[in-house]
FIRO-587572 format. One record per atom (N, C-alpha, C): residue number from 1; chain; atom name; x, y negated, z. Coordinates in steps of 0.05 Angstrom, whole numbers, m for minus. Each point is the difference from the previous one (the first is absolute). Example, Ala and Ser with C-alpha at 12.3 -4.5 7.8 and 13.67 -1.06 7.14 Angstrom:
2
1,A,N,264,114,156
1,A,CA,m18,m24,0
1,A,C,18,m24,0
2,A,N,m7,m21,m14
2,A,CA,16,m24,1
2,A,C,m15,m22,14
***
This chain:
286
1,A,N,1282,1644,105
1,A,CA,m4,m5,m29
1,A,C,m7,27,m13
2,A,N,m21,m2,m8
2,A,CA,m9,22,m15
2,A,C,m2,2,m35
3,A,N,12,25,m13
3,A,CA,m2,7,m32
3,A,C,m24,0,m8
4,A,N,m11,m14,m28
4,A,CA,m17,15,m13
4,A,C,m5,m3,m36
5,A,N,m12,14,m6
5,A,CA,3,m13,m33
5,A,C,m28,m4,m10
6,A,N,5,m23,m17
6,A,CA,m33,m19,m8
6,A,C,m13,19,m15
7,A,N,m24,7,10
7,A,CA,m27,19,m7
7,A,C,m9,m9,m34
8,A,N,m4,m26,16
8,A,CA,m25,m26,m19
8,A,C,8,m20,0
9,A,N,4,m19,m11
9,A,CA,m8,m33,m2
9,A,C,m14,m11,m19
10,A,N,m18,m13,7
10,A,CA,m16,m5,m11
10,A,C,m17,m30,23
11,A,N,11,m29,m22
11,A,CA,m8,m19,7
11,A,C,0,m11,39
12,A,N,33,10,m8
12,A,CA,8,m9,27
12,A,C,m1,23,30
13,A,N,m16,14,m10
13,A,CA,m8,24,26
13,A,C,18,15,m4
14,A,N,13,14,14
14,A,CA,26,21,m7
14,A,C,m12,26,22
15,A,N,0,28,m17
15,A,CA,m4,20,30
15,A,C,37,20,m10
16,A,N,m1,10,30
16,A,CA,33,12,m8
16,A,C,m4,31,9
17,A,N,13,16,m6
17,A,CA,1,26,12
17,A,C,18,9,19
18,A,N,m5,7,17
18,A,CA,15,m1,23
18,A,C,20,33,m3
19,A,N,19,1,12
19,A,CA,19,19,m1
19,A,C,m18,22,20
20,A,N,m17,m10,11
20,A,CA,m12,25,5
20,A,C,m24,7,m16
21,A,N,2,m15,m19
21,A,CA,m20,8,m18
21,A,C,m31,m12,5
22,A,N,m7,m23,22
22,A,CA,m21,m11,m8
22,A,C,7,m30,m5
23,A,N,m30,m12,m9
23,A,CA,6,m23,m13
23,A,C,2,m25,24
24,A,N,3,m18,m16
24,A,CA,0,m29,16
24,A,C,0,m22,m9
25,A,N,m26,m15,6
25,A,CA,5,m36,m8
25,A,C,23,m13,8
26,A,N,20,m9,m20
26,A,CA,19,m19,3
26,A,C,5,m19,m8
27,A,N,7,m31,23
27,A,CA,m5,m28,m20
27,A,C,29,0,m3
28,A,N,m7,m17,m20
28,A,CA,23,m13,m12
28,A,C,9,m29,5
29,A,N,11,m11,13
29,A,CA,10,m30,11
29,A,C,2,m18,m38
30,A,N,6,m24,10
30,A,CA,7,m8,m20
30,A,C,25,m3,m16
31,A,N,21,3,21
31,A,CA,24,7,m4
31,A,C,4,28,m20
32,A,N,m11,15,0
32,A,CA,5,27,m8
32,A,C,m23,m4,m34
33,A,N,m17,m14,1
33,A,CA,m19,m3,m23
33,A,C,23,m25,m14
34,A,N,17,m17,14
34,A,CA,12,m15,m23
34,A,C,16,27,m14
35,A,N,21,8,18
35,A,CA,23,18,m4
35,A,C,m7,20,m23
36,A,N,m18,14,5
36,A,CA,m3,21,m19
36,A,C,m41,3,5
37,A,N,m6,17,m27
37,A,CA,m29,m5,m15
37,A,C,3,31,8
38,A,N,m25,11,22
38,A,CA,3,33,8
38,A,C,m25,17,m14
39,A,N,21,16,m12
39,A,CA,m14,14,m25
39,A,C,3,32,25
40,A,N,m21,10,m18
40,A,CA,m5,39,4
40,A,C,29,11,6
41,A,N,2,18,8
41,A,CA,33,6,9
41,A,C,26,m15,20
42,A,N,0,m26,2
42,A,CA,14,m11,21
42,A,C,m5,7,19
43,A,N,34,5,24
43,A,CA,1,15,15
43,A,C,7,m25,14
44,A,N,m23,m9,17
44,A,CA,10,m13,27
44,A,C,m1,3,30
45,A,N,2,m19,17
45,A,CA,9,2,30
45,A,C,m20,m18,17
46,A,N,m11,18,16
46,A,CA,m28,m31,11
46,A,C,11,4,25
47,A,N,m14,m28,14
47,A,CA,m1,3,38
47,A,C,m31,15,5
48,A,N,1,18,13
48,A,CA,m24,13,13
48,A,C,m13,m13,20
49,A,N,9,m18,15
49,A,CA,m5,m19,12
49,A,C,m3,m27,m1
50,A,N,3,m3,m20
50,A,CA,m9,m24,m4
50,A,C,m16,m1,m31
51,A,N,m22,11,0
51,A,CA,m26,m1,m21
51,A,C,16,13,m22
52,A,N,20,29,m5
52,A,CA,6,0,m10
52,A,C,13,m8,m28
53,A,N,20,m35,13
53,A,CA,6,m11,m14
53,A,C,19,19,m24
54,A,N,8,m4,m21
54,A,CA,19,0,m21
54,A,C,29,m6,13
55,A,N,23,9,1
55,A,CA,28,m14,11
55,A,C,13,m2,m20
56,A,N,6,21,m14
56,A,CA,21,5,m24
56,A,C,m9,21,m17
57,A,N,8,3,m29
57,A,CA,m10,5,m28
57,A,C,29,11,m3
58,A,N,5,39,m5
58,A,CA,20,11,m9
58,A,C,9,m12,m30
59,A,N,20,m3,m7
59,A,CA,4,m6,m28
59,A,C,m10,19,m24
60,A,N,m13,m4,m17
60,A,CA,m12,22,m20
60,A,C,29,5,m21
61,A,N,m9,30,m3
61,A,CA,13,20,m13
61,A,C,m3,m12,m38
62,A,N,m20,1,5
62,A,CA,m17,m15,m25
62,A,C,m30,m7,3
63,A,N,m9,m6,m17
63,A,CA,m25,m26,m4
63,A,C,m6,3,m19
64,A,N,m35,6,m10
64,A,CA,m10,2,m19
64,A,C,m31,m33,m6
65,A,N,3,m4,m25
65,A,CA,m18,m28,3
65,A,C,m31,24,m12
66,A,N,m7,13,m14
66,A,CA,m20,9,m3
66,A,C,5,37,m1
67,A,N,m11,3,20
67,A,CA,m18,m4,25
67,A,C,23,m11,25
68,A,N,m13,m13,10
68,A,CA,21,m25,18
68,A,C,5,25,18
69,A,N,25,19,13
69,A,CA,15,13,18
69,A,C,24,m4,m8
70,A,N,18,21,27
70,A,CA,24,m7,8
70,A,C,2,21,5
71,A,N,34,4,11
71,A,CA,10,30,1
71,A,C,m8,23,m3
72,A,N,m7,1,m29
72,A,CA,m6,26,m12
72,A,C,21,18,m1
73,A,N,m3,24,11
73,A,CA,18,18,m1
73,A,C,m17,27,m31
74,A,N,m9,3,m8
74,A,CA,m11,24,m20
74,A,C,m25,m20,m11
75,A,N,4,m5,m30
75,A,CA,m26,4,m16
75,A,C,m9,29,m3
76,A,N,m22,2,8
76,A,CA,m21,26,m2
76,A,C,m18,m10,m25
77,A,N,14,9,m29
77,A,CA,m14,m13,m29
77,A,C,m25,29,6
78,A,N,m22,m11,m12
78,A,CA,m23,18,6
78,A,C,m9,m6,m34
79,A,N,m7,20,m16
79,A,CA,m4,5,m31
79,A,C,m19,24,m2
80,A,N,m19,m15,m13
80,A,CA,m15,28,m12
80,A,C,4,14,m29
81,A,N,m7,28,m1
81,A,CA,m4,20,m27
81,A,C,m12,m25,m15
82,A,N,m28,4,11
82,A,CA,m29,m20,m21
82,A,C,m12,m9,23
83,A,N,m15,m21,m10
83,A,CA,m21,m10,11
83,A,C,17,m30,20
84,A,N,24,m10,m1
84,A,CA,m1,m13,m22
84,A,C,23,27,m14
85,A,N,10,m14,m34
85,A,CA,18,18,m9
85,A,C,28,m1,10
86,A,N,16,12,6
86,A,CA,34,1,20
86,A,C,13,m18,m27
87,A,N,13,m22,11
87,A,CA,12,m21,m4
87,A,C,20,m3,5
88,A,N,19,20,m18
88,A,CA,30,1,6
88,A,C,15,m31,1
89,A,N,m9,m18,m24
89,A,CA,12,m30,5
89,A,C,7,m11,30
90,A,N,m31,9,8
90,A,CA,m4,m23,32
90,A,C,16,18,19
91,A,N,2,24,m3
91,A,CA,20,18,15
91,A,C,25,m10,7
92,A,N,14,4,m32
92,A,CA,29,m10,m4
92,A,C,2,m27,13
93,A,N,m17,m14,m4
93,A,CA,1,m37,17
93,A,C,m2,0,23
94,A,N,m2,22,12
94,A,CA,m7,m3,30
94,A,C,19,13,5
95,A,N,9,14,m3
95,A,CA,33,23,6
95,A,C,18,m24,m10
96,A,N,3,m10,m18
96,A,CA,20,m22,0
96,A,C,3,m24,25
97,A,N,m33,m9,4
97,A,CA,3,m11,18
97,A,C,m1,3,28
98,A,N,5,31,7
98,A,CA,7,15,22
98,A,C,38,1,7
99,A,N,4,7,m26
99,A,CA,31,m2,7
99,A,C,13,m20,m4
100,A,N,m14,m23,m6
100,A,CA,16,m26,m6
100,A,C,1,m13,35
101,A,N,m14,7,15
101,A,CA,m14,m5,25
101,A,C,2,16,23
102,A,N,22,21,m2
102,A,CA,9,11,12
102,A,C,m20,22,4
103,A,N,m22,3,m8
103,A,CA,m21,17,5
103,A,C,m2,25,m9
104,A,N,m14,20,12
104,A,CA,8,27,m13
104,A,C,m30,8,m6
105,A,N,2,6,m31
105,A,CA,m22,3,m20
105,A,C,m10,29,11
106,A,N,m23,3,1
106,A,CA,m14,34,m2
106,A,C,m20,4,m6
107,A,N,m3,14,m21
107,A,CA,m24,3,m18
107,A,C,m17,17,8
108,A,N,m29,1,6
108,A,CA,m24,9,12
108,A,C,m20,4,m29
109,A,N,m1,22,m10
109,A,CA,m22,m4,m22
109,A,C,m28,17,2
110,A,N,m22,m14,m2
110,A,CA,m26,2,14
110,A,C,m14,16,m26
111,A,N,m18,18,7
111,A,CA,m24,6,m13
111,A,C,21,23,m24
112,A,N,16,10,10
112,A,CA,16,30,m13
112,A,C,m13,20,m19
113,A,N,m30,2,20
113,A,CA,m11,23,m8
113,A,C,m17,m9,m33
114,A,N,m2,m28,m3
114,A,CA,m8,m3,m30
114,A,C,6,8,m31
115,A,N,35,m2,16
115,A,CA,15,6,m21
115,A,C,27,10,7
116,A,N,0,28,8
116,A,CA,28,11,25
116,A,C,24,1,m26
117,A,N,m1,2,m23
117,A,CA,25,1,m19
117,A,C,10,m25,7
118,A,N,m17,m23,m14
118,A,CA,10,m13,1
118,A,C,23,m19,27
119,A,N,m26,5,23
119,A,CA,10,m5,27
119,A,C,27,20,5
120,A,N,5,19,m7
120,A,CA,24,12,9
120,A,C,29,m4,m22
121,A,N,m18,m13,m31
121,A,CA,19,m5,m16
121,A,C,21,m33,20
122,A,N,m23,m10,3
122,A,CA,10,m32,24
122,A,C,16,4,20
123,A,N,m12,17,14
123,A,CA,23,3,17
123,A,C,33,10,m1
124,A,N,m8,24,m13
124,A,CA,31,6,m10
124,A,C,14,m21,m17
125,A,N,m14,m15,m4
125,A,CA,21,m34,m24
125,A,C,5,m10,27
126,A,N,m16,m14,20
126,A,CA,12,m6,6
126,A,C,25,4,38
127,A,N,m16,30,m1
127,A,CA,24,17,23
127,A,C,30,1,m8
128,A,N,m5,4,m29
128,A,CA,27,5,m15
128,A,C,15,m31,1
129,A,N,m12,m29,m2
129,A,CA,9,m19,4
129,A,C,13,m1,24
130,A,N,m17,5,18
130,A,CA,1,2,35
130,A,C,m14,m15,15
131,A,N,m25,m3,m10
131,A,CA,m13,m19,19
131,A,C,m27,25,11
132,A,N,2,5,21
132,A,CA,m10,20,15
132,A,C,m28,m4,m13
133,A,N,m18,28,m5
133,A,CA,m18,m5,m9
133,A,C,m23,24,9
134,A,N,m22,m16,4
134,A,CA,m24,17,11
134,A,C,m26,1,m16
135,A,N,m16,24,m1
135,A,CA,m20,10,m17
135,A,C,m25,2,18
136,A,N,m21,m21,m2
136,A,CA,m21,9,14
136,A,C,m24,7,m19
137,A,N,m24,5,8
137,A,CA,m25,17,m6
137,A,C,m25,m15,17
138,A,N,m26,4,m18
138,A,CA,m21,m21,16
138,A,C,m5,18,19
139,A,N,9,23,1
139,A,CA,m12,8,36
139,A,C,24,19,m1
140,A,N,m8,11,28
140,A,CA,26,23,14
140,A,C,23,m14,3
141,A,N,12,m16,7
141,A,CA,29,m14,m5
141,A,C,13,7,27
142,A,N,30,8,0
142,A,CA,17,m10,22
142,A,C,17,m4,3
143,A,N,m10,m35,14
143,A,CA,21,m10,4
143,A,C,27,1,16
144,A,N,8,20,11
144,A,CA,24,7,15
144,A,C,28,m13,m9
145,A,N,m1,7,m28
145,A,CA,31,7,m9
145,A,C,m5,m34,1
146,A,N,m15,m14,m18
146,A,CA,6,m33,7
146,A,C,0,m6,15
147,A,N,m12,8,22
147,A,CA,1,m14,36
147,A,C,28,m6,m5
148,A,N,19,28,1
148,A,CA,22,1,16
148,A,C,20,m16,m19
149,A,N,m3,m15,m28
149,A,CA,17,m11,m7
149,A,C,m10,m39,5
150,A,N,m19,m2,9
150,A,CA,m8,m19,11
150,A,C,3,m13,26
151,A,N,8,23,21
151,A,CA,m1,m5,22
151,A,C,20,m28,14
152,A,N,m8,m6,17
152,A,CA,18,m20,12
152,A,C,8,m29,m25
153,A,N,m29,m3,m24
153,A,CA,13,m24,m7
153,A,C,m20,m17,m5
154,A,N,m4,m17,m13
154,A,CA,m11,m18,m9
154,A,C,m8,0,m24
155,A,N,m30,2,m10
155,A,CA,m2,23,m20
155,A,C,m21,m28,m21
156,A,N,5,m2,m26
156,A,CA,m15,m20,m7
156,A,C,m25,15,m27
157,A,N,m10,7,1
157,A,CA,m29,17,m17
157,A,C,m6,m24,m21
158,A,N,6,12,m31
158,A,CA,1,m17,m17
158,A,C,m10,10,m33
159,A,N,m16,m7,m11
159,A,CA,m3,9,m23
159,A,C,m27,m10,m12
160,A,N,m7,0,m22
160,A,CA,m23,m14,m9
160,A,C,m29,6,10
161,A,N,m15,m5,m2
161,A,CA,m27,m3,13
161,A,C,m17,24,m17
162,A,N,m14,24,21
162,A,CA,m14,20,m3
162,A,C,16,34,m8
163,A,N,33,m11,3
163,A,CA,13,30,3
163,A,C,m6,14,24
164,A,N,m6,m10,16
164,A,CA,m7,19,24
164,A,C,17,m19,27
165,A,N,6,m13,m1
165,A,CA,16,m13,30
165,A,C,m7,0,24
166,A,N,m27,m14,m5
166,A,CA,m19,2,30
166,A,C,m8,22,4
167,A,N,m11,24,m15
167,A,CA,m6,26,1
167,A,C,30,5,16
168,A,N,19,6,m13
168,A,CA,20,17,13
168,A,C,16,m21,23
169,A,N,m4,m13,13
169,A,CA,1,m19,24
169,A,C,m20,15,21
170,A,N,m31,m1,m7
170,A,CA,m21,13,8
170,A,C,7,23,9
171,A,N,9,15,m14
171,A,CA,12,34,2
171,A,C,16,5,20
172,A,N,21,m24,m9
172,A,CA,17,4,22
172,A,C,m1,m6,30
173,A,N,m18,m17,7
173,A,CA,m13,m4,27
173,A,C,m27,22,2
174,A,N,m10,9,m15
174,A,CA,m24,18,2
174,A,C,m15,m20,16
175,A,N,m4,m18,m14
175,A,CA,m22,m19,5
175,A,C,m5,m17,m23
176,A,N,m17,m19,2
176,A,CA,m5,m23,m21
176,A,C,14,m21,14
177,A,N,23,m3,m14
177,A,CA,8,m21,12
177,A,C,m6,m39,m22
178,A,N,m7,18,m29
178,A,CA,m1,m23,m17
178,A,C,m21,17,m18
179,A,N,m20,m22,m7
179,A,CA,m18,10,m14
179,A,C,2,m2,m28
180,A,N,m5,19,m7
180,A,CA,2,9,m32
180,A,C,m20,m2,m24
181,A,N,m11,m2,m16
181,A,CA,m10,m3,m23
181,A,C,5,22,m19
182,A,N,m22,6,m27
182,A,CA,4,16,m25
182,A,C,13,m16,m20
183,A,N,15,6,m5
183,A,CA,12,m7,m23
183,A,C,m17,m10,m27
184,A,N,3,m22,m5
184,A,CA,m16,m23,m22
184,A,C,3,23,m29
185,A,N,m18,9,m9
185,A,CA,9,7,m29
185,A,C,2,m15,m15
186,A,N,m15,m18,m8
186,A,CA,7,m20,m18
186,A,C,36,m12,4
187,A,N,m1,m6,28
187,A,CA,34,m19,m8
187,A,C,28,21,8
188,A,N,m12,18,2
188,A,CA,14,32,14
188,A,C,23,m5,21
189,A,N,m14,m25,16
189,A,CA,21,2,25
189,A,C,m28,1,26
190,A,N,11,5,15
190,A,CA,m16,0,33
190,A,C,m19,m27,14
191,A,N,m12,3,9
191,A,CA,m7,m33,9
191,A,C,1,10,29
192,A,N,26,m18,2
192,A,CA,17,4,33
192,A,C,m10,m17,18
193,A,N,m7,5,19
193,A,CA,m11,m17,31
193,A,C,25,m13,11
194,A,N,29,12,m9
194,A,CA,20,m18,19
194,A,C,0,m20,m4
195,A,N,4,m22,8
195,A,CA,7,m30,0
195,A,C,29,m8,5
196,A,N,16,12,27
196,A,CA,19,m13,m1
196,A,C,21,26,14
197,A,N,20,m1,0
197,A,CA,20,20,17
197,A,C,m9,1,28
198,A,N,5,21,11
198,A,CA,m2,4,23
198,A,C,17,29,20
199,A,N,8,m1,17
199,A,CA,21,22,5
199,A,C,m31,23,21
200,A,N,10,23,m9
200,A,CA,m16,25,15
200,A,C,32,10,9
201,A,N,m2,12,35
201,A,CA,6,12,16
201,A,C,3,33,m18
202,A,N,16,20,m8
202,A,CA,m16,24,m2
202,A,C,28,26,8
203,A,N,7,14,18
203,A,CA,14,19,6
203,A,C,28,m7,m3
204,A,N,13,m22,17
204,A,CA,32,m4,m12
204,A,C,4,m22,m13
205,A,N,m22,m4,m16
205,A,CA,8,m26,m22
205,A,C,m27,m15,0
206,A,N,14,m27,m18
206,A,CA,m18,m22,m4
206,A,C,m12,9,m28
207,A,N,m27,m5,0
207,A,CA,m12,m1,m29
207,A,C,m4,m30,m9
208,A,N,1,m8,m28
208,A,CA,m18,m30,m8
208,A,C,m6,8,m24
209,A,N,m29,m4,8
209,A,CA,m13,3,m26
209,A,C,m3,m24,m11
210,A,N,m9,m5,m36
210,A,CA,4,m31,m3
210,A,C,m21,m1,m25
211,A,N,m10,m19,1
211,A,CA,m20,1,m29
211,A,C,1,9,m25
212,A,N,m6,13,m16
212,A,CA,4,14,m18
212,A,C,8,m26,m27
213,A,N,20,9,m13
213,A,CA,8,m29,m10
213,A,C,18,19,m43
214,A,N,1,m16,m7
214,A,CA,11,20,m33
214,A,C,26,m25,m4
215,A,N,14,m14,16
215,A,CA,23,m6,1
215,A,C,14,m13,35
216,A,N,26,m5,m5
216,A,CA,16,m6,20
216,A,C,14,m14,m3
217,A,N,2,m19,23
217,A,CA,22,m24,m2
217,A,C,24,11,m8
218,A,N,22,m14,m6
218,A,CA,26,1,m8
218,A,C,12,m14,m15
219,A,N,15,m19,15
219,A,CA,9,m24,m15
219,A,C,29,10,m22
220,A,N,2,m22,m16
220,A,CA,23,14,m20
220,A,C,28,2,12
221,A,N,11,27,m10
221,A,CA,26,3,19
221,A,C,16,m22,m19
222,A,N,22,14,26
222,A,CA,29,m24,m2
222,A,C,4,5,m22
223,A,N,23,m19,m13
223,A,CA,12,10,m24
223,A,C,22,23,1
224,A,N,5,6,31
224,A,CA,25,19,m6
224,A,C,m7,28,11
225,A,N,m35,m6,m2
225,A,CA,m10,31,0
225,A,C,3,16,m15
226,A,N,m1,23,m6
226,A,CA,m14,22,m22
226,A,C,m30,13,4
227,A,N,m14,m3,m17
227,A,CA,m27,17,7
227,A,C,6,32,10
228,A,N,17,3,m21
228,A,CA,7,36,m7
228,A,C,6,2,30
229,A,N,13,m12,21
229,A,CA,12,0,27
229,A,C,m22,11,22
230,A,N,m34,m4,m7
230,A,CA,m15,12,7
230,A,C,m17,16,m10
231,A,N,11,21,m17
231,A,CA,m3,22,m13
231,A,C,18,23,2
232,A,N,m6,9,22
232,A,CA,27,27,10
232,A,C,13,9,m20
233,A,N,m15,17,m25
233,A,CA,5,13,m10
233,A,C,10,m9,m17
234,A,N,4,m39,m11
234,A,CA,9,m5,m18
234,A,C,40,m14,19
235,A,N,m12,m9,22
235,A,CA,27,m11,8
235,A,C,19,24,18
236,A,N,m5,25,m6
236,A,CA,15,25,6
236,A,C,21,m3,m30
237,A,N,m8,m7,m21
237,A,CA,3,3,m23
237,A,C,16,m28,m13
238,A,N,m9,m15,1
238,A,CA,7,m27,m14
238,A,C,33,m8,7
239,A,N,9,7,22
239,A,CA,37,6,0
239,A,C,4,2,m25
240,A,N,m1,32,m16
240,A,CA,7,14,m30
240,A,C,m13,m9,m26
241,A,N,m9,m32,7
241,A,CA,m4,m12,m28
241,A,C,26,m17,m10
242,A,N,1,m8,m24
242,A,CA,22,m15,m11
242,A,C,5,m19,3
243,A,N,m23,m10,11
243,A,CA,3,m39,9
243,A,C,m11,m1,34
244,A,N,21,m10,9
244,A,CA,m1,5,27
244,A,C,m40,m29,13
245,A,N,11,m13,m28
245,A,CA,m31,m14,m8
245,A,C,m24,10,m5
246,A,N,5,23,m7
246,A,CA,m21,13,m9
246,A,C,m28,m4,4
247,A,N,m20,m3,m11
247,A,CA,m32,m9,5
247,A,C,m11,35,m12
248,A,N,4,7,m10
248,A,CA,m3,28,m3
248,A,C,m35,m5,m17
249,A,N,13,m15,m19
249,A,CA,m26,m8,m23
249,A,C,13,m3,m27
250,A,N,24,m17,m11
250,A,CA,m1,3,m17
250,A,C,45,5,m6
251,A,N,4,2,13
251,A,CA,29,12,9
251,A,C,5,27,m14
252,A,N,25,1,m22
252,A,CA,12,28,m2
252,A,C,2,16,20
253,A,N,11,28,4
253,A,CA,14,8,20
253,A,C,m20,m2,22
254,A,N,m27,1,7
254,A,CA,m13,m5,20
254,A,C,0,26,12
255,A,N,10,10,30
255,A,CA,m5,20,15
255,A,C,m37,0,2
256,A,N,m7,m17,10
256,A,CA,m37,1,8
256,A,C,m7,8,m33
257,A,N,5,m5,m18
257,A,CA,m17,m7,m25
257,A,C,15,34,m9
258,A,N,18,14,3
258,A,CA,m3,28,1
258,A,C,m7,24,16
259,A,N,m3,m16,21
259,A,CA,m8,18,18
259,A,C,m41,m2,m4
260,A,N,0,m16,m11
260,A,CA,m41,m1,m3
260,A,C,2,25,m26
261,A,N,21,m10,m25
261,A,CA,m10,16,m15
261,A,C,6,31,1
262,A,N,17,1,14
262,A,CA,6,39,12
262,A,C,m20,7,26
263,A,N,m23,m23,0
263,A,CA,m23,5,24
263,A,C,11,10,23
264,A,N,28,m20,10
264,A,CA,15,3,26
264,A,C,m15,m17,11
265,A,N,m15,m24,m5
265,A,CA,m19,m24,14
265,A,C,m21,m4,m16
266,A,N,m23,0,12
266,A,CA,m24,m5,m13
266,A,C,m1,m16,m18
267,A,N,m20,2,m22
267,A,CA,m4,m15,m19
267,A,C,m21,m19,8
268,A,N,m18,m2,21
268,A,CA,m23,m9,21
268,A,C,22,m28,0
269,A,N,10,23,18
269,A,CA,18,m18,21
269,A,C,15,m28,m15
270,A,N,18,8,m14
270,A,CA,16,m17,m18
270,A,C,m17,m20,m17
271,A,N,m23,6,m5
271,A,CA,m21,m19,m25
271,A,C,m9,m25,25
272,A,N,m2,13,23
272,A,CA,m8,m18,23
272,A,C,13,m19,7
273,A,N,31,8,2
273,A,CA,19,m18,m3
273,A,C,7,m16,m14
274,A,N,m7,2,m34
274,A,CA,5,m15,m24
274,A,C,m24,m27,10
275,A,N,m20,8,15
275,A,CA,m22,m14,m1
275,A,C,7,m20,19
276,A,N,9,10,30
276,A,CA,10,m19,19
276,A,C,13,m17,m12
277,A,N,25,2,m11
277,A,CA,19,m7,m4
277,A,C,1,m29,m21
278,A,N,m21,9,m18
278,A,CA,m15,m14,m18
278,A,C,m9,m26,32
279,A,N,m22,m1,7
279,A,CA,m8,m14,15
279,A,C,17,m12,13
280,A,N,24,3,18
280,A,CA,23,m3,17
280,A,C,12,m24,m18
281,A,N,1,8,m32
281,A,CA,18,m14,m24
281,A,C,m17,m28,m6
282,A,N,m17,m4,9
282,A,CA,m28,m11,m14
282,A,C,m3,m23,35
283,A,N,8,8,13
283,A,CA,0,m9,20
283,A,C,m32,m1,17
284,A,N,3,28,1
284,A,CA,m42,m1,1
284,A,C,4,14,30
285,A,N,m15,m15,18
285,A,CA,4,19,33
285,A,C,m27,25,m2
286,A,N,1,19,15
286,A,CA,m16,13,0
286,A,C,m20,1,25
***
């Protein structure tokens, strides 16, 4: 019985990547198509001998419905300066829905050299948070220091359409691995060639690149969530408010709601959250 994890699926055809790193057609019985629906990332078990059937489907870590994967270990959020403009909202929504998901957020921001203040103002907001953060440039880039915080996982490439994704995928294999387009001026996003997820092989880790998209699933949390709970910098803090209830919106005594105005936590940051939160209240999925 041999390991591998789903490349592609797409209308029944499944290819897997083999632990030694090449691929392989694998069917799927019917048994295994009632049981479970095999998305990008499932890590399963075939017979090599016998037409490389399917046997067993590891249990997922987590599960995403758009873009349909599984055991994501690191969102790799990819944001540009300009071209399109850096979109702190869609940021914060994707870091929320990194740590709600056990996932570890890391910010990649593309096209530096347009606007390096600003790009280095971004990163320090959000290093100081703690969500590891990287500065790229349309040429000369290296990628090292990301390799090595990437290595050995399951890596899911995510962010709106024409920041640079498939470019810096491309880069990183020093090949074309996904073809790219100029950026639409008129609608100031990218006109992306991806279609659907798919996993790249690349030094240690899995890559999945995924269609360039300006929102993300996320159904409404529990009621005995807190939003603030996926906001480091606000649930380091929210202990030292007055109401152990605290929503850290319209509450006396708010630890978060002093710490924004002594610019201990972004003001970005926190308006982003008034916005979630709004939505979450409203019962609106994202």
């Amino acid at each position: 019985m041999k390991k591998a994890i789903i490349k592609s699926a797409s209308g029944g055809i499944f290819l897997g990547l083999c632990e030694e790193g090449f691929e392989v057609s694998l069917h799927s019985p019917g048994k295994i198509k009632q049981a479970q629906k095999l998305v990008v990332g499932d890590i399963v078990y075939y017979d090599e001998e016998n037409y490389n059937t399917i046997l067993k489907i590891e249990p997922r870590k987590n599960e995403f419905i758009r873009p349909k994967s599984a055991n994501i270990d690191i969102f790799l959020i990819v944001q540009s300066i300009e071209e399109p403009k850096f979109d702190s909202y869609l940021i914060d929504k994707l870091i929320v829905t990194a740590i709600r998901n056990l996932v570890t957020p890391v910010l990649y921001i593309s096209k530096a050299d347009i606007n390096e203040n600003l790009a280095q103002e971004i990163c320090e907001k959000y290093t100081k948070v703690g969500i590891k953060t990287f500065v790229g440039r349309l040429d000369g880039n290296n990628y090292q220091n990301i390799v090595e915080v990437l290595k050995g996982k399951i890596v899911l490439l995510v962010g709106n359409s024409g920041v640079g994704k498939s470019t810096f995928l491309n880069n990183m294999h020093g090949e074309e691995l996904q073809r790219t387009n100029i950026i639409s001026k008129k609608l100031g996003r990218g006109k992306h060639t991806t279609r659907q997820a798919e996993i790249f092989s690349y030094n240690g880790f899995y890559l999945i690149d995924t269609p360039g998209f300006s929102s993300f699933d996320l159904k409404v949390m529990n009621e005995h969530e807190r939003l603030s709970n996926y906001f480091p910098e606000m649930k380091r803090l929210q202990d030292k408010c007055k109401f152990n209830t605290c929503t850290h919106i319209h509450e006396p005594n708010c630890a978060i709601k002093e710490a924004v105005e002594k610019g201990i936590i972004a003001k970005s940051r926190y308006q982003n959250y008034l916005i979630l939160y709004d939505e979450l209240e409203r019962g609106k999925t994202w």
